[in-house]
C-alpha positions as a printed Julia matrix, in Angstrom:
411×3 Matrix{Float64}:
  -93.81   9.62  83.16
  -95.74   6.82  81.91
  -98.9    7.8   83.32
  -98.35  11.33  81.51
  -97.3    9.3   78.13
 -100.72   7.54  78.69
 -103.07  10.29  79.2
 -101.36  13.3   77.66
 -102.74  11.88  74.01
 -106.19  11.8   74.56
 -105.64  15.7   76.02
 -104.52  16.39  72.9
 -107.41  14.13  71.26
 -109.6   16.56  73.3
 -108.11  19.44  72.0
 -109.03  18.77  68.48
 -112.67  17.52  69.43
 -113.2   21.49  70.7
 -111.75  22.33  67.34
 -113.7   20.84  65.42
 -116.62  21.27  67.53
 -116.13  25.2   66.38
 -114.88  25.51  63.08
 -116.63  22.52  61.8
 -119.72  22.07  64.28
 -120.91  26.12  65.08
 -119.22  27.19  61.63
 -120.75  24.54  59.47
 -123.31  22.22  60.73
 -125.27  24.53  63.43
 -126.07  27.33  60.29
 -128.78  25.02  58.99
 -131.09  26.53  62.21
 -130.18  30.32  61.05
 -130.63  29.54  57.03
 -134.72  29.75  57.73
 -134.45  33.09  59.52
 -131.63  35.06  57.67
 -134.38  33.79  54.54
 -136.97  35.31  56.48
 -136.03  38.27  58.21
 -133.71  39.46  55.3
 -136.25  39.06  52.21
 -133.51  36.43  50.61
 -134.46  34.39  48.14
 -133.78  30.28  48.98
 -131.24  30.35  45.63
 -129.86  33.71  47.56
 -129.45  31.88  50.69
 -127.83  28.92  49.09
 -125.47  31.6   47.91
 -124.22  32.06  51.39
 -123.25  28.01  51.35
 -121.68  28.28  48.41
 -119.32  31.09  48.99
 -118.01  29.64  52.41
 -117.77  26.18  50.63
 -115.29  28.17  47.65
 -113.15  29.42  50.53
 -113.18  26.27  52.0
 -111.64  24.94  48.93
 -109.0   27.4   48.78
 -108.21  26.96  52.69
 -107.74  23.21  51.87
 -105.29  23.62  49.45
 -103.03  25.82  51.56
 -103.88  23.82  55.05
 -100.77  21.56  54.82
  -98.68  24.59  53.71
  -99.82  26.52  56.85
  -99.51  23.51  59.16
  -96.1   22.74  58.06
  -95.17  26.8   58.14
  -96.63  27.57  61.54
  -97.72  24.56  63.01
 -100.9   22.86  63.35
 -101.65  24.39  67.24
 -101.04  28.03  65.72
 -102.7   27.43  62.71
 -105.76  25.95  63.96
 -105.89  28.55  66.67
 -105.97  31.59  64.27
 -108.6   29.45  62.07
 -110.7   29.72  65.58
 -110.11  33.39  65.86
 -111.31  33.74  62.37
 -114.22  32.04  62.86
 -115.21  34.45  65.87
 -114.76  37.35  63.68
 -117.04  35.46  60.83
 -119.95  35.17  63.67
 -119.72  39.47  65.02
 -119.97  39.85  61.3
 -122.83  37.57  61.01
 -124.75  39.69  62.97
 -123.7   42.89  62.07
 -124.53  42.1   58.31
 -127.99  43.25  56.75
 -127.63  42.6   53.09
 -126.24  39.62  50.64
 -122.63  41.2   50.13
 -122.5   41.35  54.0
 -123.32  37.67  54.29
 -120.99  36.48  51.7
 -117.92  37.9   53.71
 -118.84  36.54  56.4
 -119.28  32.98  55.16
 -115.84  33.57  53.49
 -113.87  33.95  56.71
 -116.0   30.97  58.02
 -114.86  28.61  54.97
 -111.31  30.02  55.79
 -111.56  28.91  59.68
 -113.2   25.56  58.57
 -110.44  24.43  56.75
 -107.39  25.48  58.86
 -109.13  24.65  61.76
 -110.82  21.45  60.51
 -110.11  17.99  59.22
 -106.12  18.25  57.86
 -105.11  19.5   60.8
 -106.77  17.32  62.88
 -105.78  14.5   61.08
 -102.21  15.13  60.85
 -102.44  16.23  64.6
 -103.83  12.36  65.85
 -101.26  11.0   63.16
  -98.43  12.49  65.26
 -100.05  11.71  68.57
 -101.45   8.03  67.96
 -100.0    5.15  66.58
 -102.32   2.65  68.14
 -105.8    2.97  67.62
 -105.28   6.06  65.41
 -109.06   5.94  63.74
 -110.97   5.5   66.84
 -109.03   8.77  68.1
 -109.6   10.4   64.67
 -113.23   9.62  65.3
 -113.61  10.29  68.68
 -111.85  14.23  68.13
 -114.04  14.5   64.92
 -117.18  13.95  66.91
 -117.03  17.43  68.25
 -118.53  18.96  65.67
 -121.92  16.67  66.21
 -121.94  17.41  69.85
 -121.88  21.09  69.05
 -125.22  19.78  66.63
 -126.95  18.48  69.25
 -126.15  21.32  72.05
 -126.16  24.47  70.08
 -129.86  24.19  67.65
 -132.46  24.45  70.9
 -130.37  27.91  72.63
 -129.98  29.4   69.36
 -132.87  29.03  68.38
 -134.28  30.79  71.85
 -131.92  33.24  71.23
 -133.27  34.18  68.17
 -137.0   34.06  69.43
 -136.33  35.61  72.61
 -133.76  38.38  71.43
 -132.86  38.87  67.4
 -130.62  36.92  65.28
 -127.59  39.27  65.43
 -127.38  38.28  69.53
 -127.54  34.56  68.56
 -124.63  35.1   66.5
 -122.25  37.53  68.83
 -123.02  35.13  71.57
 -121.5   32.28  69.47
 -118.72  34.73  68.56
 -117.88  35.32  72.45
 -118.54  31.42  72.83
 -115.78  30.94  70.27
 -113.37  33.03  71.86
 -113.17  31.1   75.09
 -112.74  27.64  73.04
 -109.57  28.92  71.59
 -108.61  29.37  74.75
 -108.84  25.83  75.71
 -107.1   24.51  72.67
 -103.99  27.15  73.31
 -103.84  25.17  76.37
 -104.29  21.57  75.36
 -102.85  21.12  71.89
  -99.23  20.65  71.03
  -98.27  19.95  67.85
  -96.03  16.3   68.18
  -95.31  14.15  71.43
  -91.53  14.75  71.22
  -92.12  18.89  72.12
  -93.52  17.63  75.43
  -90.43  14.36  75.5
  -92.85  11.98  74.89
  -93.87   9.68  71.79
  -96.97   8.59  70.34
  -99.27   6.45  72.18
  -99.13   2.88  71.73
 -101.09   0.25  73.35
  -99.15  -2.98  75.52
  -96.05  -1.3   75.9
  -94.02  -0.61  79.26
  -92.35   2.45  80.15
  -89.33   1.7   79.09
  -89.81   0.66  76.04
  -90.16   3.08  72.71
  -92.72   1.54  70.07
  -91.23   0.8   67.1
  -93.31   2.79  64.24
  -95.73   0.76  61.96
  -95.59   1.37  58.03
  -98.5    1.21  55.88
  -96.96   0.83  52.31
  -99.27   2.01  49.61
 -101.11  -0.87  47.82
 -100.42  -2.36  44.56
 -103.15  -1.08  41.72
 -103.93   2.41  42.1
 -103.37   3.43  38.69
 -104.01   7.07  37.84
 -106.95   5.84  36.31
 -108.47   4.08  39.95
 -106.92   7.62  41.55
 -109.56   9.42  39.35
 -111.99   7.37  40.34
 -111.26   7.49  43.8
 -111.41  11.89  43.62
 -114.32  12.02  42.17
 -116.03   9.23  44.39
 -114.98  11.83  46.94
 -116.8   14.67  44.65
 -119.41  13.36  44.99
 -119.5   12.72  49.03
 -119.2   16.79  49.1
 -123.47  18.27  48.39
 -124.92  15.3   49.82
 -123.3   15.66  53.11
 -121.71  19.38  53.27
 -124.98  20.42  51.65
 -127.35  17.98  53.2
 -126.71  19.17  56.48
 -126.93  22.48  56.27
 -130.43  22.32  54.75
 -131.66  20.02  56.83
 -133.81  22.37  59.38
 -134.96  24.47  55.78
 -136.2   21.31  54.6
 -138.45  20.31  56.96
 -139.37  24.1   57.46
 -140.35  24.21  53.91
 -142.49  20.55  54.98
 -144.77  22.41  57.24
 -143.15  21.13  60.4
 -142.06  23.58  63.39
 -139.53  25.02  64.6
 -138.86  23.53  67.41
 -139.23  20.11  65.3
 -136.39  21.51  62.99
 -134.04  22.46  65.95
 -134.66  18.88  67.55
 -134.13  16.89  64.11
 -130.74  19.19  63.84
 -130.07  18.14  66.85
 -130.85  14.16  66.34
 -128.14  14.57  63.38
 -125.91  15.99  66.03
 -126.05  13.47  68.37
 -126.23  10.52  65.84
 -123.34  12.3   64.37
 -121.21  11.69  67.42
 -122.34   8.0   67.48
 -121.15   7.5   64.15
 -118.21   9.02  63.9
 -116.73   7.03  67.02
 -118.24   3.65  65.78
 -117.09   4.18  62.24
 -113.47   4.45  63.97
 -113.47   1.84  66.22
 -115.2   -0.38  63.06
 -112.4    0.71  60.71
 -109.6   -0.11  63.24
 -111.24  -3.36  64.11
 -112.76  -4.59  60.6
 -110.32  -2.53  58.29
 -111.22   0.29  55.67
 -113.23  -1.53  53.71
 -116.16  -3.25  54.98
 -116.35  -0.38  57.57
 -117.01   1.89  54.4
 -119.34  -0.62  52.83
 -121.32  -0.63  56.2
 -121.54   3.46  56.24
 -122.43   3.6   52.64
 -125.29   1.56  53.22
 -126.18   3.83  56.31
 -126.31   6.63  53.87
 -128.07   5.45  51.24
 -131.03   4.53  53.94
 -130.34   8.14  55.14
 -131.32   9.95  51.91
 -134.2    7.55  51.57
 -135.84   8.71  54.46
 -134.84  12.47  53.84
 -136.94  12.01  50.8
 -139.99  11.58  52.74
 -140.37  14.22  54.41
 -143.59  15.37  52.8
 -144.91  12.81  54.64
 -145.43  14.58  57.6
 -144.3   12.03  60.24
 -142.44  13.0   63.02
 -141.29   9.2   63.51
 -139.87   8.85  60.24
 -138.41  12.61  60.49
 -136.11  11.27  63.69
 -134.89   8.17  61.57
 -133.96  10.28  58.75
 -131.68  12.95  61.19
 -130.64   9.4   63.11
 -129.19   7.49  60.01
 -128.34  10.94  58.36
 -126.04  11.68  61.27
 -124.81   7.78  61.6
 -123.3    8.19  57.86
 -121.99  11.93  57.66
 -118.2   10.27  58.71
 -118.27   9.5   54.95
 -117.29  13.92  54.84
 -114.46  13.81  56.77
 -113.3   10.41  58.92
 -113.57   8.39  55.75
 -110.95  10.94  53.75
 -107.92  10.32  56.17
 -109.04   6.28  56.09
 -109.15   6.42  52.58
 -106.16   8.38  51.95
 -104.14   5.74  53.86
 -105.6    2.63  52.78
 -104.81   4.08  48.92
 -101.96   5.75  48.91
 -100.1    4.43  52.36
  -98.12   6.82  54.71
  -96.23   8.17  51.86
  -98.93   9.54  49.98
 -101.47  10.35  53.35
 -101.05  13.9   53.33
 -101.45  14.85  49.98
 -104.33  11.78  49.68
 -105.59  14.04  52.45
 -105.31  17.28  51.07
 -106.89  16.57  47.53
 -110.01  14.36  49.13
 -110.77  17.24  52.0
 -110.24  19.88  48.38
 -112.62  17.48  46.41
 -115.11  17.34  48.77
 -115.0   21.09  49.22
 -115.06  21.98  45.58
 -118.43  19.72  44.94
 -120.21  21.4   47.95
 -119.01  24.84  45.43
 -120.43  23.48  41.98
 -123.5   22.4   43.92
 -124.15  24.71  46.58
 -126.85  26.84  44.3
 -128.65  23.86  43.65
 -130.9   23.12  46.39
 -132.16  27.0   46.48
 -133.0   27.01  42.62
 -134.55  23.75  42.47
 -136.3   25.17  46.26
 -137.48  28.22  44.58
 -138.59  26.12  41.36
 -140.44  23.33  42.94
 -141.43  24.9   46.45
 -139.66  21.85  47.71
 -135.84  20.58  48.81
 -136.6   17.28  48.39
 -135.74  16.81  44.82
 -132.11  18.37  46.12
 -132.25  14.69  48.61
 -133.36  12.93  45.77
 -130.01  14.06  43.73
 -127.92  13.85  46.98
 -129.44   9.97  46.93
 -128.26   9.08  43.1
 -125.1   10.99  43.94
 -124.5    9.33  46.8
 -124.7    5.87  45.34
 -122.6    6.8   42.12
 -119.6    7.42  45.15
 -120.23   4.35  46.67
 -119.85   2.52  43.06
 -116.65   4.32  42.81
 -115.22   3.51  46.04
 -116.11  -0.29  45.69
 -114.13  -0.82  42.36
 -111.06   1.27  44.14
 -110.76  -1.27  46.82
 -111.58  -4.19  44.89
 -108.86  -3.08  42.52
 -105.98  -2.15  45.58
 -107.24  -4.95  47.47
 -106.52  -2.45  50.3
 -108.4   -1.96  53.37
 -108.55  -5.85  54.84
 -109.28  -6.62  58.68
 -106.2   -5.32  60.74
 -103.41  -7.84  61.56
């Protein structure tokens, strides 16, 4: 019994890394290698394209705010499994689509999968599961979606070559269809379905941890509440965006394609790296300074991104290295933040209005970095707004906890 009360967590930790290694990681991060080629073979205009973005990024906002609904209705194993048999339908249509209206469905049923498969779920998922060392496990499940980064740019990209885009897509459709499969199996919604209760570190068999209560701080006046949404705002085009133009941006640069698929990649695997150290720093050095050190990360990031006229390969890799290291700020950071502001009281709707926030700026921005593309023959002045943005949220966030004194080292 206590060996399953050990392990049977991190199954279910497991579980939600393959879920968000779909929804989030094929449905989200890996489109930045097809953007260049539905531009291409399609006649699309980059502000056309960008279109595409925009509308999965609107339905992404509407699945946020009915996530929690859904969870609570159905549960968050049957809810994130029909988000991942959405997003298989949204890749067959993918390929069967040859024109814009085509597209846009299709990237609606993916912004539909992405949020009822992604981050809300997830996170209430690891708060029912974990009670010790609850971000490292947030971070370690939400690093699925950078491992599908770093695996799924290079064979797609063959795919396309060798075959046509449409097979690229089906494949990841059929792909899709065994994952759900393996979440079916591993995920449960709380430990007490199964007997068992959440894990807990130092404890013996016999013994049931007591539950620990994060009251929310004093401070957070609706005025520091503001600020904290729209610090969160603005976290949504630099990253949601940023990432999915990364390969068109160095496209656009003169650089290959097999240098875009690798740099995609790089963001991948950073991605994973960052997600699990932010956790592991946030549960060791608090909310806080953790942020403050991931901010910085990002700012560097965008830096970098912003020379990629340059034409060097070396500074290319740092950019997709640091860029990856500091995209936790889009989804690891919101369930951190929601906690360390608003306590377990207000988590879940903290939750449900950052992951909405951060959805609804990659909508009023998702147009941007196609116009100003198709203006300038360039997607670097998009980094260089993602940069200033970028900063503004980190201003934001800084007054927020200096005001709720929240986030401190752990006791």
């Amino acid at each position: 019994m206590f060996q399953t009360q050990s392990v049977r967590p991190w199954l279910v930790c497991l579980g939600g890394a393959i879920m968000l290694f779909a929804v989030m990681g094929l449905g989200s991060n890996v489109y930045s290698v097809y953007q260049p080629y539905i531009i291409a073979q399609n006649g699309f205009t980059n502000t056309q394209a960008s279109w595409i973005i925009t509308t999965r990024s609107l339905f992404i906002v509407l699945g946020m705010l009915t996530a929690g609904a859904l969870c609570r209705r159905f549960g968050v194993r049957r809810t994130a499994v029909g988000a991942m048999l959405l997003l298989a339908l949204s890749r067959f249509l993918f390929g069967a689509a040859h024109s814009l209206p085509a597209y846009l469905g299709a990237a609606a049923i993916t912004g539909a999968a992405y949020s009822w498969g992604g981050m809300i779920p997830l996170s209430l998922l690891i708060n029912s599961w974990f009670r010790d060392r609850n971000a490292f496990a947030l971070g370690m499940a939400s690093a699925g979606s950078g491992l599908a980064t770093i695996l799924f740019p290079g064979p797609i990209t063959w795919l396309i070559q060798r075959w046509s885009l449409p097979a690229a897509f089906w494949c990841e459709g059929a792909f899709v269809l065994l994952l759900t499969l393996l979440v079916l199996v591993l995920v449960r919604d709380t430990p007490a379905q199964l007997g068992l209760h959440a894990y807990a570190q130092n404890t013996s068999p016999e013994k049931t941890p007591a539950p620990i209560v994060h009251p929310a701080p004093q401070g957070m006046t609706p005025l520091y509440w503001g600020m904290f949404l729209v610090a969160v705002f603005l976290t949504g085009a630099p990253t949601g965006i940023g990432i999915s133009n990364v390969g068109v941006l160095y496209r656009t640069e003169g650089y290959t394609p097999g240098t875009a698929a690798a740099l995609v990649s790089c963001v991948g695997l950073a991605l994973i790296a960052g997600k699990i150290l932010y956790g592991e720093l946030a549960d060791r050095l608090g909310g806080k300074l953790s942020s403050f050190l991931l901010y910085g990360v990002a700012l560097a990031a965008y830096i970098l991104l912003c020379l990629a006229p340059n034409g060097s390969q070396l500074c290319a890799f740092a950019a997709a290295i640091s860029f990856g290291l500091a995209l936790p700020l889009s989804n690891v950071s919101y369930s951190i933040w929601s906690k360390d502001f608003l306590g377990d009281e207000g988590f879940a709707s903290g939750l449900k209005w950052s992951q909405s926030l951060y959805a609804f700026g990659i909508v009023v921005f998702g147009p941007v970095p196609g116009w100003m593309a198709d203006r300038t023959g360039s997607y670097v002045p998009s980094y260089l707004l993602f940069l200033v943005m970028m900063a503004l949220s980190f201003l934001l966030i800084a007054l927020v906890y200096r005001r709720t004194k929240a986030g401190g080292r752990p006791v």
